[in-house]
Steps between C-alpha positions, in 0.01 A plus 500: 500500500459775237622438144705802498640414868653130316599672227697744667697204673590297233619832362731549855566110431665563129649868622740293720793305448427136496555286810692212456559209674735419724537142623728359762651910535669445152552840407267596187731527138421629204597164245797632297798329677533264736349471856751640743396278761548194269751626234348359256547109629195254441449183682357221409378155688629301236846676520512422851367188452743372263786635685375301825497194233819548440646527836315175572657333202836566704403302753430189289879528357647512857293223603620273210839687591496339851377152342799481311726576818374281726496226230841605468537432888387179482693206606751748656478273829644571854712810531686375779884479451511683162534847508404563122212309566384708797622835317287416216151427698575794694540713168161302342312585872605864424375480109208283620398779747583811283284374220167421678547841643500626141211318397295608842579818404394513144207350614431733741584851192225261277250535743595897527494557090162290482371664779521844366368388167205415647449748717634791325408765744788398758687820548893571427600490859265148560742337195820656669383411862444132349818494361704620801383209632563267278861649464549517929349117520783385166807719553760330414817433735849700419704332280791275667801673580306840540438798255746642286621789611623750202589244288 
């Protein structure tokens, strides 16, 4: 190649606009502002992280939660014949029930948080998907005596 022939493409090279990069079809920004696609929000694994730590924290207050109830149930005896007695293990079966559903499910929204900290590339509609899920699998039951209506 002929000096003048390189020279006259790095001078077409410089004549043009720069390219830029585009990644992942993120649309190209000058840097005053923030992103539109983000708005501005940063992640971070340890954020995530340390919100997943947390959730998993709630599960070791409703487990020491249900080891004071069932202490408390202790020595409660044969339910036969005393309706108070019966009424009350059916209310701690309900309780007992309700609150190792919580804990499932906060274990199950700690393993979400820490799994998009790690991976941090998992979409917006992966972390919504994931949490439809979780929400379909825990929804909780109407309350007794139905919804209020107006009120």
């Amino acid at each position: 190649m002929a000096w003048d022939e390189w020279e006259q493409i790095k001078a077409d090279v410089t004549d043009r606009q720069s390219a830029a990069m585009q990644l992942n079809h993120v649309p190209v920004e000058p840097s005053s502002g923030p992103s539109a696609v983000t708005g501005g929000l940063k992640s971070s694994k340890k954020a995530w992280a340390t919100a997943g730590e947390g959730v998993g924290s709630l599960r070791q207050s409703i487990g020491a939660g249900l080891t004071k109830l069932e202490d408390g149930q202790a020595g409660l005896g044969a339910t036969t014949g005393c309706l108070s007695a019966a009424a009350q293990k059916d209310v701690y079966d309900s309780w007992k029930k309700y609150a190792e559903s919580v804990s499932e499910r906060c274990g199950s929204l700690q393993s979400i948080l820490e799994q998009v900290g790690r991976d941090l590339l998992t979409s917006d509609e992966a972390v919504k998907g994931e949490m439809g899920k979780l929400n379909l699998k825990y929804a909780d039951t109407d309350a007794v005596g139905g919804q209020a209506k107006g009120r």
